[in-house]
Backbone bond lengths (Angstrom), bond angles and torsions (degrees), N, CA, C in turn:
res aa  C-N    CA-C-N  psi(-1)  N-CA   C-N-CA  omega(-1)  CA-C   N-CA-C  phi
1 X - - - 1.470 - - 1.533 109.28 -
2 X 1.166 111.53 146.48 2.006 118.07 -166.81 1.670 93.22 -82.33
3 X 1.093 110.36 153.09 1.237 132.80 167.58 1.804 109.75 -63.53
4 X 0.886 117.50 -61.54 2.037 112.28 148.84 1.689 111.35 -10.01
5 X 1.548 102.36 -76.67 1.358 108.92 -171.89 1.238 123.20 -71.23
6 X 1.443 120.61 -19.21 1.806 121.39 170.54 1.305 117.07 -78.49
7 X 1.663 108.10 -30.12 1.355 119.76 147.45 1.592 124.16 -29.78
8 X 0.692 98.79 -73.01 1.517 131.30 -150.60 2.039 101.51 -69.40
9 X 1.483 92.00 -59.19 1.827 111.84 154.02 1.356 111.86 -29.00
10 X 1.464 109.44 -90.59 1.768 123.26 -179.63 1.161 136.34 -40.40
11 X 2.007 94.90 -43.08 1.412 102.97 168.05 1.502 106.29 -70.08
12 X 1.393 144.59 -15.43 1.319 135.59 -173.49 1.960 111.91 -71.94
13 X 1.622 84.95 -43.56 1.630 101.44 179.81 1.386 110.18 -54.32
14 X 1.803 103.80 -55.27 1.553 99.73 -164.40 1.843 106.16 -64.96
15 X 1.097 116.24 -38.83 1.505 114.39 -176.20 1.350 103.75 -64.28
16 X 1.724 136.43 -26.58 1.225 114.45 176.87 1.672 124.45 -77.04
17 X 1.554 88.20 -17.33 1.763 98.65 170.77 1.317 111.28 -67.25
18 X 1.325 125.37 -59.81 1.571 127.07 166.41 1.162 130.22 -10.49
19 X 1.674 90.75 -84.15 1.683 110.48 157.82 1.438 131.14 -32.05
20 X 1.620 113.55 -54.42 1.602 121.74 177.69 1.102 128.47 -77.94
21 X 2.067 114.04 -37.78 1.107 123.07 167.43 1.399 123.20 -99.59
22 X 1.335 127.45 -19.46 1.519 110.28 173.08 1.432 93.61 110.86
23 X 1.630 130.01 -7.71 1.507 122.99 -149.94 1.135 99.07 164.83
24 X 1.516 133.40 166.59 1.456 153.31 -160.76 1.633 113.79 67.18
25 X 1.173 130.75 32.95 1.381 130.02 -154.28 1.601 75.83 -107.18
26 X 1.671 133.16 -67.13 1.090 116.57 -177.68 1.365 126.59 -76.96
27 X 1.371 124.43 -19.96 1.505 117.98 172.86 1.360 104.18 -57.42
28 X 1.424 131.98 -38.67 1.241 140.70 -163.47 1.896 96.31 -89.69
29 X 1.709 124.01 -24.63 1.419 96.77 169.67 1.076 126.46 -99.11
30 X 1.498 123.22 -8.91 1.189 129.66 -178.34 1.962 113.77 -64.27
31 X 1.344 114.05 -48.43 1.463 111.00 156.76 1.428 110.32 -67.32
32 X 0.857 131.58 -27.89 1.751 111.14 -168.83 2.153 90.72 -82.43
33 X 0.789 111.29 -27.20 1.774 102.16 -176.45 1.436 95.63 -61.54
34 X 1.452 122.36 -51.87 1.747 129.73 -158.53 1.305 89.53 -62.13
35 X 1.391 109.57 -64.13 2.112 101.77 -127.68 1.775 81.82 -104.70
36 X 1.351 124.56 -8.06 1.512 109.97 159.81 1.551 136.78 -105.23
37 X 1.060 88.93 -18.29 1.688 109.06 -168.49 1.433 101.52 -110.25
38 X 1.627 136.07 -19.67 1.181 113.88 -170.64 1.502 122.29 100.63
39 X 1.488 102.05 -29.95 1.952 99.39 -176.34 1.666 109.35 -56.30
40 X 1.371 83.54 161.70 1.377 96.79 166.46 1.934 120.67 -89.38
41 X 1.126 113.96 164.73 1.725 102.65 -158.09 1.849 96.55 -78.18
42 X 1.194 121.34 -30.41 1.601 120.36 148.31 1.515 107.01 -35.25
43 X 1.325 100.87 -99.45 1.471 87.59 -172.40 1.569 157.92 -76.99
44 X 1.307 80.81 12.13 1.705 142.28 178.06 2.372 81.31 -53.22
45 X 1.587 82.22 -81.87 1.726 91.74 -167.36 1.680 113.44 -64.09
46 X 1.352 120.87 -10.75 1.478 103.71 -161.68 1.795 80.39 -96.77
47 X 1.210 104.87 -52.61 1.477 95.07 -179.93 1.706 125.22 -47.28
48 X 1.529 102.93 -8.20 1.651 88.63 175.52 1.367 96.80 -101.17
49 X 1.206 127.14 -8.99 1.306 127.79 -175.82 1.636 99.94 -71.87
50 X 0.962 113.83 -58.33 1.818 128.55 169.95 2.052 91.58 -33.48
51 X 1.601 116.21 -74.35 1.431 77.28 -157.77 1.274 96.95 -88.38
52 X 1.418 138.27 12.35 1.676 114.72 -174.88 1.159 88.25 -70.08
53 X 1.509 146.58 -73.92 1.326 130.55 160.14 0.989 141.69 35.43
54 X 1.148 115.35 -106.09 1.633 119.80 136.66 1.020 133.85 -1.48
55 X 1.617 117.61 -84.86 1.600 132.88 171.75 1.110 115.61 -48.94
56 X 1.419 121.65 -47.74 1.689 117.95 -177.99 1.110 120.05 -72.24
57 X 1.410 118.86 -18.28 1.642 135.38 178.80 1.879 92.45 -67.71
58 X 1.320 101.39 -46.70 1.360 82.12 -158.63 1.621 108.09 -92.33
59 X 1.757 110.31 -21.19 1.507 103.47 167.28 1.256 107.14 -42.16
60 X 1.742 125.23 -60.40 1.400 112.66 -163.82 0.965 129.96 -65.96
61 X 1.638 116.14 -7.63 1.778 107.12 169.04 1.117 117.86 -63.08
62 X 1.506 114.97 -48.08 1.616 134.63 175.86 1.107 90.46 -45.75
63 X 1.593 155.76 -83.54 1.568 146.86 -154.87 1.518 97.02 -53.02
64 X 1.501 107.82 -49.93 1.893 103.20 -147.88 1.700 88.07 -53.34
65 X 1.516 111.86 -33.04 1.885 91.06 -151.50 1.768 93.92 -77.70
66 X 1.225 136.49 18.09 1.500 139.07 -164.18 1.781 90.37 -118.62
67 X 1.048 107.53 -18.49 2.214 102.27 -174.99 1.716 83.00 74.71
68 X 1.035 132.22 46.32 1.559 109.03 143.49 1.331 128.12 -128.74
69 X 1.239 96.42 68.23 1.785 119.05 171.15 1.368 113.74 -140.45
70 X 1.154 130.84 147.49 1.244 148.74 -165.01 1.051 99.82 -124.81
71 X 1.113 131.04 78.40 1.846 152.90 -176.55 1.451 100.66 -39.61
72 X 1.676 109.02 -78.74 1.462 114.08 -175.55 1.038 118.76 -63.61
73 X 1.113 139.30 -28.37 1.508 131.99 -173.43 1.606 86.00 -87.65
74 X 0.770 131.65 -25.34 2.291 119.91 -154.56 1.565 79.55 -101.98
75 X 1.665 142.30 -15.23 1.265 115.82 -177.95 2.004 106.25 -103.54
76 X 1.350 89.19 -12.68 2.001 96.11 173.95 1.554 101.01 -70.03
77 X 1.396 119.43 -45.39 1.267 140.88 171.72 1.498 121.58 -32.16
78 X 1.477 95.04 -73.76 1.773 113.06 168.57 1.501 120.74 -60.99
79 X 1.255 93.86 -35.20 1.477 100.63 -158.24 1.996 99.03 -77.25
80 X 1.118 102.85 -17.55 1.437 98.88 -167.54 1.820 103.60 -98.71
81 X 1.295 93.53 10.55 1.901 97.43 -174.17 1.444 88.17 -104.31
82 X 1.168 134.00 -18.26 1.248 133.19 -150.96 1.733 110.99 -40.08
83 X 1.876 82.06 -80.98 1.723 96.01 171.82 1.605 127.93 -69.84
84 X 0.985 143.71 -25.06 1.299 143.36 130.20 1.853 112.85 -12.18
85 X 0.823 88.70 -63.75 1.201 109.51 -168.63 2.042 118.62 -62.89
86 X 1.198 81.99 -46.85 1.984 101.72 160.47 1.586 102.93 -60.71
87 X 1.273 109.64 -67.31 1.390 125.29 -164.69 1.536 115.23 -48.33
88 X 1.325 111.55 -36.57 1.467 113.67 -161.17 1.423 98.22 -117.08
89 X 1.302 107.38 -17.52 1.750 94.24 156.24 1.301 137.44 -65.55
90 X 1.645 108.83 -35.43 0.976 117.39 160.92 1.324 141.25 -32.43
91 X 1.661 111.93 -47.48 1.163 136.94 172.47 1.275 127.99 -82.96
92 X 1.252 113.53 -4.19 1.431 120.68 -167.29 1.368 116.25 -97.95
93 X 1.556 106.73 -5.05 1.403 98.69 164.87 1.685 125.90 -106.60
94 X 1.508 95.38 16.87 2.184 111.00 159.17 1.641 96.01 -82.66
95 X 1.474 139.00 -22.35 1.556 124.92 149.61 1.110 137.15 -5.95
96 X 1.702 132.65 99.80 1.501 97.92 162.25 1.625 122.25 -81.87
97 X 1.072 120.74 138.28 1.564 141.70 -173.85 1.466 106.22 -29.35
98 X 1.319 116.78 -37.19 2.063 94.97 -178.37 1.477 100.90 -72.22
99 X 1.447 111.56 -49.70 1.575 102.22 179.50 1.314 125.37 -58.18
100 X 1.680 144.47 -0.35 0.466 127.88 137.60 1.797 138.03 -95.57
101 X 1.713 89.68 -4.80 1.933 90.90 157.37 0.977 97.02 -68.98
102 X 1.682 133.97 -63.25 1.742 104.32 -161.56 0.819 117.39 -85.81
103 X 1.485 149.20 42.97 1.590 150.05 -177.83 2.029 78.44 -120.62
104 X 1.163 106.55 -32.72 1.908 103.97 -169.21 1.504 101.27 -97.21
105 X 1.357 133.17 7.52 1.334 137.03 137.31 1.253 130.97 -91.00
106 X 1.167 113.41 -34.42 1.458 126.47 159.67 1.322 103.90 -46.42
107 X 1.022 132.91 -71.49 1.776 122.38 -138.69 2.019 94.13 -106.34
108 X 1.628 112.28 9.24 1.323 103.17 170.18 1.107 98.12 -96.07
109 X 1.489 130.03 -30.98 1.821 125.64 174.52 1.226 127.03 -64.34
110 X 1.220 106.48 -16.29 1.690 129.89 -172.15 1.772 99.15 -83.57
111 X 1.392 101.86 -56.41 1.873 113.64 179.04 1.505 110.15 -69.76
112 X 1.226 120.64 -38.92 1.504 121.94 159.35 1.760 116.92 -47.85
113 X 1.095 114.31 -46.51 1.731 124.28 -160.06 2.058 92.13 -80.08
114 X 1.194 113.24 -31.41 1.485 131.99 -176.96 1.641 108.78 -59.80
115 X 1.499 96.83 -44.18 1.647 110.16 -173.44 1.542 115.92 -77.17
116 X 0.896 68.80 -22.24 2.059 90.41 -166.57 1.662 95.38 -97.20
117 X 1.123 126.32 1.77 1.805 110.47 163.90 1.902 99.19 -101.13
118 X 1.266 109.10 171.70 1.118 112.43 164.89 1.406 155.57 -47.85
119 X 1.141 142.26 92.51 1.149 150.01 -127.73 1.650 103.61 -65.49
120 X 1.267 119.41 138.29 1.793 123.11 -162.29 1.645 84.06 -91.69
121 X 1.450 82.37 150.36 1.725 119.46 -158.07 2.136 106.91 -103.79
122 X 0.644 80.69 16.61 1.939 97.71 173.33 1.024 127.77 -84.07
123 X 1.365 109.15 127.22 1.953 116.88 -171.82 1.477 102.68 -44.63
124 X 1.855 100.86 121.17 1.242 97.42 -172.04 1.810 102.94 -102.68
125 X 1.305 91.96 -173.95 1.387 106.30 -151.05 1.972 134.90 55.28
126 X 1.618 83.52 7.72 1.826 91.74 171.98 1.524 108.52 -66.73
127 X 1.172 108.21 138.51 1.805 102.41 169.59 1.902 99.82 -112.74
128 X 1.312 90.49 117.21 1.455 92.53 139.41 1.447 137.60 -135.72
129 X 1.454 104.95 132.53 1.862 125.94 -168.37 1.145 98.53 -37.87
130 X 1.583 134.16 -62.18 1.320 125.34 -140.74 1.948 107.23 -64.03
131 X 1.783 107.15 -43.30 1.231 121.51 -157.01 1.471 76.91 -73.69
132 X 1.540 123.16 -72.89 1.393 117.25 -153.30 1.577 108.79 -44.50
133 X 1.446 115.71 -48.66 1.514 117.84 -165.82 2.088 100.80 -54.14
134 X 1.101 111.54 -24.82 1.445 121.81 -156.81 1.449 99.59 -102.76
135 X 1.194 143.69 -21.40 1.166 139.52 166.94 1.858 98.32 -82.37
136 X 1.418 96.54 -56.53 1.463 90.23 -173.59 1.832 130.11 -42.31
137 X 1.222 95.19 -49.69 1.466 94.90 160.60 1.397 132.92 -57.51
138 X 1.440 114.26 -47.26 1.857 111.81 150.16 1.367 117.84 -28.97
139 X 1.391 96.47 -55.78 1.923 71.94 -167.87 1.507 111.14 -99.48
140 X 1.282 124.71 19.53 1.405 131.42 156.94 1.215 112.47 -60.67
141 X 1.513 107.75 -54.90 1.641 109.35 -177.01 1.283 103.06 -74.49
142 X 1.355 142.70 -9.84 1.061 139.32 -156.07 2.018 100.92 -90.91
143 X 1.844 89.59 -34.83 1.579 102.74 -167.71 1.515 89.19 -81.35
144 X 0.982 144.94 -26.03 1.336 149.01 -164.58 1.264 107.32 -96.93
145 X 1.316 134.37 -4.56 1.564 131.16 172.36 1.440 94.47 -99.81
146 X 1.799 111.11 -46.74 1.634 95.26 -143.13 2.103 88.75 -117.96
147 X 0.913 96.32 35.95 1.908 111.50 159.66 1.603 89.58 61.87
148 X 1.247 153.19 2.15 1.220 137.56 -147.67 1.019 106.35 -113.28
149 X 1.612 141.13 162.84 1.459 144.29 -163.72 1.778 105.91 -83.53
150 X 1.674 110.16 -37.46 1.195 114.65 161.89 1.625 107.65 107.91
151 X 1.016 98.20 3.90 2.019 105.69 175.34 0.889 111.10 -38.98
152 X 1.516 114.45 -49.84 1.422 132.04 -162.65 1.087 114.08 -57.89
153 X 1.367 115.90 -31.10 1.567 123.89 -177.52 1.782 106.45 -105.30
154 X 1.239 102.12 -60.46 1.792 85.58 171.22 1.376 117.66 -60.77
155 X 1.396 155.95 -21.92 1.439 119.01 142.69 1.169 125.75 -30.24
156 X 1.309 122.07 -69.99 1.471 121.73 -171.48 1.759 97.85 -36.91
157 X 1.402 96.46 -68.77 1.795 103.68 -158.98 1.691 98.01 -53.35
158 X 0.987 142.89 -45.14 1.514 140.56 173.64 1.899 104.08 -43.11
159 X 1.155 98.81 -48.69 1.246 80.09 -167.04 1.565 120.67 -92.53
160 X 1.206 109.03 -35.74 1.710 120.20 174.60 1.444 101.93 -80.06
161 X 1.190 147.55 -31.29 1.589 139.99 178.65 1.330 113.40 -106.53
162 X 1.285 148.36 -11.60 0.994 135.91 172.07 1.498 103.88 -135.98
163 X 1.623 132.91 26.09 1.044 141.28 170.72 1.347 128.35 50.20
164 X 1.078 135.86 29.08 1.437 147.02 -163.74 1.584 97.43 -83.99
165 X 0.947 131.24 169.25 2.095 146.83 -173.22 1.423 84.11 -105.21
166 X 1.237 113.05 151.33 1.546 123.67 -162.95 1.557 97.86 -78.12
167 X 1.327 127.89 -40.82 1.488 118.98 -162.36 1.542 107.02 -84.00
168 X 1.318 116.41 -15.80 1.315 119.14 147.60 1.665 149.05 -69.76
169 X 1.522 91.36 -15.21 1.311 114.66 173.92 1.293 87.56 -95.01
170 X 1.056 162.01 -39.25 1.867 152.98 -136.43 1.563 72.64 -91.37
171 X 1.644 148.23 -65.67 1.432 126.77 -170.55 1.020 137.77 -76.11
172 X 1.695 104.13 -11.18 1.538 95.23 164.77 1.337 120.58 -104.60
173 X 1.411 110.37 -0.48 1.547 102.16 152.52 1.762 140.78 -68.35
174 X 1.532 106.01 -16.76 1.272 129.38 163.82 1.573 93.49 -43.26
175 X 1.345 103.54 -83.92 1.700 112.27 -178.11 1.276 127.53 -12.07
176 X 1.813 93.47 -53.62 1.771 108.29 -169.24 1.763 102.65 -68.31
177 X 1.811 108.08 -29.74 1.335 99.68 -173.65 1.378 125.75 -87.33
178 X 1.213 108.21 -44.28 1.686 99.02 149.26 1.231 134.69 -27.88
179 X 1.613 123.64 -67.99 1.459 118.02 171.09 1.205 110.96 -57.33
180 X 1.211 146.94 -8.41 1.380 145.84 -154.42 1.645 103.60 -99.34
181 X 1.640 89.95 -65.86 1.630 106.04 172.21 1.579 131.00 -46.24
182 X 1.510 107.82 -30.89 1.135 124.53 -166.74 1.402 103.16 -95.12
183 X 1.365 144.97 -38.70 1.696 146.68 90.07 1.445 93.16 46.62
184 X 1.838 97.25 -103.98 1.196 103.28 -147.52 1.808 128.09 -80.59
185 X 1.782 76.66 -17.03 2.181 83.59 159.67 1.668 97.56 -67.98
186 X 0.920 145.58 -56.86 1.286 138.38 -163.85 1.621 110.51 -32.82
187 X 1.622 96.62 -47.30 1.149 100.14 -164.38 1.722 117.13 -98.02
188 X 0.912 97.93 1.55 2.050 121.70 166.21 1.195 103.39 -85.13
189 X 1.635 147.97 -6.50 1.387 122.62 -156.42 1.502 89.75 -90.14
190 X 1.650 93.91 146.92 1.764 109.23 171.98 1.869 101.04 89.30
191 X 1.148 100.54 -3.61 1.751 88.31 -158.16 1.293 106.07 -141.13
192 X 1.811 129.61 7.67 1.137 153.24 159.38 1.441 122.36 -60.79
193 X 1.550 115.04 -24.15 1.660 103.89 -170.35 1.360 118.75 103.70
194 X 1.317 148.86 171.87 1.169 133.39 159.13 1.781 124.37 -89.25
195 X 1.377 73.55 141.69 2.067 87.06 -158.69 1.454 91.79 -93.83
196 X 1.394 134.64 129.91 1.430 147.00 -147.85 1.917 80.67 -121.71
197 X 1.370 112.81 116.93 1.757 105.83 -150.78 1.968 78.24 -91.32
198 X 1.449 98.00 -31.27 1.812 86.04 -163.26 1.322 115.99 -100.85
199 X 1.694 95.91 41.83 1.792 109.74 148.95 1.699 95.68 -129.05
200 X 0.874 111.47 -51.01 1.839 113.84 177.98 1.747 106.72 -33.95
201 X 2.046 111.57 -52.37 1.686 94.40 -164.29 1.820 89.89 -82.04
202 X 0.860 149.88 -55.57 1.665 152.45 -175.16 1.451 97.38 -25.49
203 X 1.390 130.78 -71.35 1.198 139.63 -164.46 1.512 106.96 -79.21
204 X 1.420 137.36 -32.49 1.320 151.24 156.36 1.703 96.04 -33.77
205 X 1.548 100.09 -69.32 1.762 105.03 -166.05 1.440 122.19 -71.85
206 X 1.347 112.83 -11.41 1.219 117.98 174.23 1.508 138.57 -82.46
207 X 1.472 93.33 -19.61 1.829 145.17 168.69 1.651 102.12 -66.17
208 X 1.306 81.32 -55.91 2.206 75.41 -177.00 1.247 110.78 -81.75
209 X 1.468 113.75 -18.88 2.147 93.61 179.29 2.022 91.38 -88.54
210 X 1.200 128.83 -32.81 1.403 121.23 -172.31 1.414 92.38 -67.87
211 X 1.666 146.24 -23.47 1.159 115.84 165.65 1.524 123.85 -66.01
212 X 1.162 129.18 -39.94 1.140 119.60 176.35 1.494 115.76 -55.54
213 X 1.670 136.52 -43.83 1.171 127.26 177.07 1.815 120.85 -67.29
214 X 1.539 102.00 -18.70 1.524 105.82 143.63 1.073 149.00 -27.02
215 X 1.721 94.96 -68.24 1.258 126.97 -174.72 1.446 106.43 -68.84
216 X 1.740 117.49 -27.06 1.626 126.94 -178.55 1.752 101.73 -72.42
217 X 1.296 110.60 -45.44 1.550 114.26 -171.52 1.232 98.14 -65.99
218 X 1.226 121.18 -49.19 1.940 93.36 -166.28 1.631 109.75 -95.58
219 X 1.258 108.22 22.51 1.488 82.01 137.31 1.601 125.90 -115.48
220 X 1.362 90.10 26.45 1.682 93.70 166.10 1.615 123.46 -121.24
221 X 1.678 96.13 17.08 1.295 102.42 166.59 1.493 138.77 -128.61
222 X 0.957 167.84 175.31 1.470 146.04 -166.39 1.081 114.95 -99.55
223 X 1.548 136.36 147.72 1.158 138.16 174.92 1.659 119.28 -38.51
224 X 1.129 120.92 -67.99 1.259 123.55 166.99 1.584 130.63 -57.78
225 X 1.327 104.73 -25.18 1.637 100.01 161.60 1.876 100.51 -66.10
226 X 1.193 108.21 -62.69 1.670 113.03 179.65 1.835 95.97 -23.36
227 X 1.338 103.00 -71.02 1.555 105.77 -164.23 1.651 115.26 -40.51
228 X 1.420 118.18 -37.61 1.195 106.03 -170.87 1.494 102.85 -101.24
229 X 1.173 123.10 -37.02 1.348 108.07 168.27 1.558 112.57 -29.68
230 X 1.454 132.89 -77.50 1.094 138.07 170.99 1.271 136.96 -40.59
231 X 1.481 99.57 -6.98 1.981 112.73 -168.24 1.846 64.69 -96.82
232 X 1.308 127.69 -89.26 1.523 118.58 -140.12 1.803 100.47 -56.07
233 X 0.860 142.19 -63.03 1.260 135.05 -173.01 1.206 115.74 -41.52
234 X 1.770 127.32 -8.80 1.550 134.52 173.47 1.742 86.97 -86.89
235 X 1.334 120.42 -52.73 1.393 109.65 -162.36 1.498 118.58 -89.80
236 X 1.463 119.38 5.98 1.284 139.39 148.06 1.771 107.73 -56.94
237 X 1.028 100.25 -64.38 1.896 112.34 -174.30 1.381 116.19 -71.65
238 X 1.267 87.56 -22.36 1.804 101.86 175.85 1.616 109.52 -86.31
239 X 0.821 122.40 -24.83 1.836 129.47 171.25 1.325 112.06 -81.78
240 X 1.458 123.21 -44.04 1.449 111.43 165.77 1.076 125.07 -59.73
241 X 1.408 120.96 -40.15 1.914 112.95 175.10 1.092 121.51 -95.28
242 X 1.262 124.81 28.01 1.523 144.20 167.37 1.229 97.37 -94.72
243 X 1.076 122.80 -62.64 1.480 140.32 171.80 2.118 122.86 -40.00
244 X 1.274 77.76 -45.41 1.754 104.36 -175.34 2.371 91.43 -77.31
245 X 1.494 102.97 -33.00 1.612 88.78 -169.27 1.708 110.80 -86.06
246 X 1.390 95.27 -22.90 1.578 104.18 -176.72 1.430 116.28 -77.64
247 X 1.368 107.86 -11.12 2.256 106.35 -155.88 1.857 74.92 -112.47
C-alpha cells in the first residue's frame, strides 16, 4: 500500500476519533506516523501536533454550533496548560525515544483504565477554577512531554473531575486541545525533526473531513458507549508500544 493511501486511511481514523470522542486523534497519530509512515518518534509527535491542530480546530466548530462546549470551564482548563506545556515541550526533545514511547504508553493505559470506571456523579456543568486550573496544567506538561493534543486525558478529567456529561466533555475538550497543541508546536519549532509535508498535508486533510463524520456518529451514540469505546482503543495502542519498548 503507497504511503498516499496509509496517509490518507489514518488520517481518516484519527479525525473520526476527534470528532466522536473529543480526543485520541494524537494517541492514535503518533503510532500510525512510526510503525506506518516511517517517522521518527521526534517527528513522529510534532507532526501530529501539526494536524491535531487542525482537526480539533475544526471538530470544535462542529460542537460549538451544537452548545456542546463549556467555554469557561474548557478555557480555565486550557488556559492553565498553557505554560507547562511550552516549558516541557521544550525539553522533551533531549529524550531518548523509548522513554518517551513508554512514558506515552504509560499514561494512555492509565487514561484508558480512568474511562472504563464509573462515570462521577457531580452537578454537572459546575466549574470550579481551582480543580480545572490544576488538572489543566497536568496535562499541559503532559501534552508537552509526550507531543500529543491531550484529549485523551482531558476527557477523562472533564468528566470524572469537573463533572461534565461525556458528550459535553467530547467539546470542550477540543478546546483544551487546540490551545494545548498550538502551545506545544510553538515550542518544538526548529527542534521537531524533519516534517515530510507530503504525508503531513494528505493525512492533515483527511483528519478534517473524518472530523465531521465524527461529529455525525456521536450524536448517534451514547455517552457511555463513547466512553468505552475510547478507554479500549487507548489500551489497544497502549499494548503495542509497550510491546515495541520491551522486544
Amino acid at each position: 500500500m503507497s504511503t498516499l493511501v496509509l496517509a490518507l486511511i489514518t488520517g481518516a481514523v484519527v479525525g473520526l476519533a476527534l470528532g466522536a470522542l473529543g480526543g485520541g486523534g494524537s494517541v492514535l497519530a503518533v503510532p500510525a506516523l512510526i510503525y506506518l509512515l516511517g517517522f521518527s518518534p521526534a517527528s513522529a509527535s510534532t507532526a501530529a501536533l501539526i494536524i491535531v491542530t487542525a482537526t480539533s480546530a475544526t471538530a470544535l466548530y462542529a460542537h460549538a454550533r451544537d452548545g456542546d462546549v463549556a467555554w469557561r470551564t474548557g478555557a480555565l482548563f486550557a488556559l492553565a496548560g498553557v505554560g507547562p506545556a511550552f516549558l516541557v515541550g521544550a525539553a522533551a526533545g533531549h529524550l531518548p525515544a523509548a522513554a518517551l514511547t513508554g512514558a506515552f504508553a504509560v499514561v494512555a493505559s492509565l487514561a484508558a483504565l480512568r474511562m472504563l470506571r464509573p462515570a462521577a456523579t457531580g452537578t454537572p456543568e459546575r466549574v470550579r477554577p481551582a480543580k480545572a486550573a490544576g488538572a489543566g496544567a497536568g496535562l499541559g506538561a503532559v501534552t508537552g512531554l509526550l507531543g500529543v493534543g491531550g484529549g485523551f486525558l482531558a476527557a477523562p478529567a472533564l468528566v470524572g473531575v469537573l463533572g461534565l456529561r461525556m458528550k459535553r466533555a467530547v467539546g470542550t475538550s477540543l478546546l483544551v486541545i487546540t490551545v494545548n497543541s498550538l502551545a506545544a508546536l510553538t515550542s518544538r519549532t526548529g527542534t521537531g525533526g524533519e516534517l515530510r509535508w507530503e504525508v503531513i498535508a494528505p493525512f492533515a486533510g483527511a483528519a478534517i473531513l473524518g472530523a465531521w463524520d465524527g461529529k455525525r456518529l456521536a450524536s448517534r451514540i451514547t455517552g457511555r458507549t463513547l466512553q468505552r469505546v475510547f478507554a479500549f482503543v487507548l489500551l489497544a495502542v497502549a499494548a503495542v508500544m509497550l510491546v515495541d519498548v520491551v522486544v
